[in-house]
C-alpha positions in Angstrom: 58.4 1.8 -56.9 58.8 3.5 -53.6 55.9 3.7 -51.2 56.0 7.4 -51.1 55.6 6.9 -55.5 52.8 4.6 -54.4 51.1 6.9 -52.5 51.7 10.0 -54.5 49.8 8.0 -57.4 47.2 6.5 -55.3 46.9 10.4 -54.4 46.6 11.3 -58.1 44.4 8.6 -59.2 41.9 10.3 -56.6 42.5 13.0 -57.1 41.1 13.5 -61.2 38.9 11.1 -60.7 37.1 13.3 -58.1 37.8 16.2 -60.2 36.1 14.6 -63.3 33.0 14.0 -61.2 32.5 17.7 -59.6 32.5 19.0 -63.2 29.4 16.8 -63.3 28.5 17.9 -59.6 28.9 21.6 -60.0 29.1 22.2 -63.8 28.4 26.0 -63.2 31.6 26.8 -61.0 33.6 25.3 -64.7 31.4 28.0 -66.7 32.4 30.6 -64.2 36.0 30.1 -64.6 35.9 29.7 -68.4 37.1 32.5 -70.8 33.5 33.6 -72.4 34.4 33.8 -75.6 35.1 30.1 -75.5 32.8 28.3 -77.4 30.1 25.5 -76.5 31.1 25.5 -72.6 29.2 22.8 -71.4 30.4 20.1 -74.4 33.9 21.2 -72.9 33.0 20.8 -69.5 31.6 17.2 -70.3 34.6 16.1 -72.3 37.0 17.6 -69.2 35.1 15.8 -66.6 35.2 12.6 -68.6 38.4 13.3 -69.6 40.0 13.7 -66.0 37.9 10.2 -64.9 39.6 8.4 -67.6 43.0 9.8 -67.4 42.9 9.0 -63.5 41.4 5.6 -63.7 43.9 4.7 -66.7 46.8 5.5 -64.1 46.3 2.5 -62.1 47.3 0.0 -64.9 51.1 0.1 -65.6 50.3 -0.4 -68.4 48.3 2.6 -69.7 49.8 4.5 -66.5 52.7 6.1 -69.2 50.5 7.5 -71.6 47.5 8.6 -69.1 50.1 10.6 -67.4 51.5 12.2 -70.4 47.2 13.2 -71.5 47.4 14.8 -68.0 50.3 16.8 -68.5 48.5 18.2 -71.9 45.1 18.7 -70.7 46.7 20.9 -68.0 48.9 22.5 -70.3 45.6 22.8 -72.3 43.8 24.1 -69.1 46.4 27.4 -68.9 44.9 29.5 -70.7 41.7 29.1 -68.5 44.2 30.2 -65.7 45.7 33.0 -66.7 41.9 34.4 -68.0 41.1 34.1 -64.2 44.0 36.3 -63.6 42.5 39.0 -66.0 38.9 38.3 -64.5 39.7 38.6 -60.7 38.1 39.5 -58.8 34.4 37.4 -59.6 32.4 35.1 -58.0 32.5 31.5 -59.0 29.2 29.6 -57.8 29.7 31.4 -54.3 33.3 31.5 -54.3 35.0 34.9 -54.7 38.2 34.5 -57.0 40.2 37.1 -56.0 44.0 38.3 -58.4 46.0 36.1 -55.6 43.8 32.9 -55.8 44.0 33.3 -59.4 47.8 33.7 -59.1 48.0 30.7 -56.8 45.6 28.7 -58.7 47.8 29.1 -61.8 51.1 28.3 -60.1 49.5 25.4 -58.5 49.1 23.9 -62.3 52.6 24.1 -62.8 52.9 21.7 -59.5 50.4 19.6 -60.9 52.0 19.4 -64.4 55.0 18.1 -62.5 53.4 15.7 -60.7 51.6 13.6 -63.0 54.8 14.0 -65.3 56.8 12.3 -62.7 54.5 9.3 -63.0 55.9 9.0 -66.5 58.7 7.1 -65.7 57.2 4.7 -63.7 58.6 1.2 -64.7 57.3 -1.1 -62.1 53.8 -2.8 -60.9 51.9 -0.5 -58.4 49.2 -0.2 -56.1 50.4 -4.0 -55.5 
């Protein structure tokens, strides 16, 4: 693997595995965001958050790197529909923030870039992080 693969998943590994944590940190920024019709929001936000530590952490292993990336690429696939319902919703405030139409816009082409990105660590064939 090539160091700039290397860092790119060191990067990613961080990355969720901070994620996972601020829905614990700041659950009500997730139930700001959230379409309102959906149903039990906080049992979502708690299986996201753990979802996005364990996905991350099971990265690091080669072993489990394959399949952690491909439950990344569905929970953000997953995660699109919350996206485009910002879109609909701008402008609101999110714990503070104001999400105006272009942050939505950006925020949902952003997922795209990060639907690439852990799907690139899908072909990973070699030991990392070593």
């Amino acid at each position: 693997m090539n160091k700039y693969k290397k860092i790119s998943l060191v990067i990613l590994v961080a990355f969720y595995v901070l994620a996972g944590l601020n829905h614990f940190r700041d659950p009500e920024f997730y139930y700001a965001v959230m379409p309102h019709n959906l149903l039990y929001p906080k049992a979502v936000n708690i299986v996201a958050g753990v979802a996005e530590i364990t996905l991350g952490l099971l990265l690091i292993p080669i072993k489990t790197r394959y399949w952690a990336a491909w439950g990344i690429v569905l929970m953000l696939v997953a995660f699109l529909t919350v996206h485009v319902g910002m879109i609909f919703k701008a402008p609101f405030e999110a714990e503070g923030m104001t999400i105006t139409p272009f942050f939505a816009w950006l925020r949902l082409a952003a997922q795209f870039v990060l639907i690439y990105w852990a799907w690139w660590h899908t072909t990973d064939t070699e030991k990392s992080l070593n």
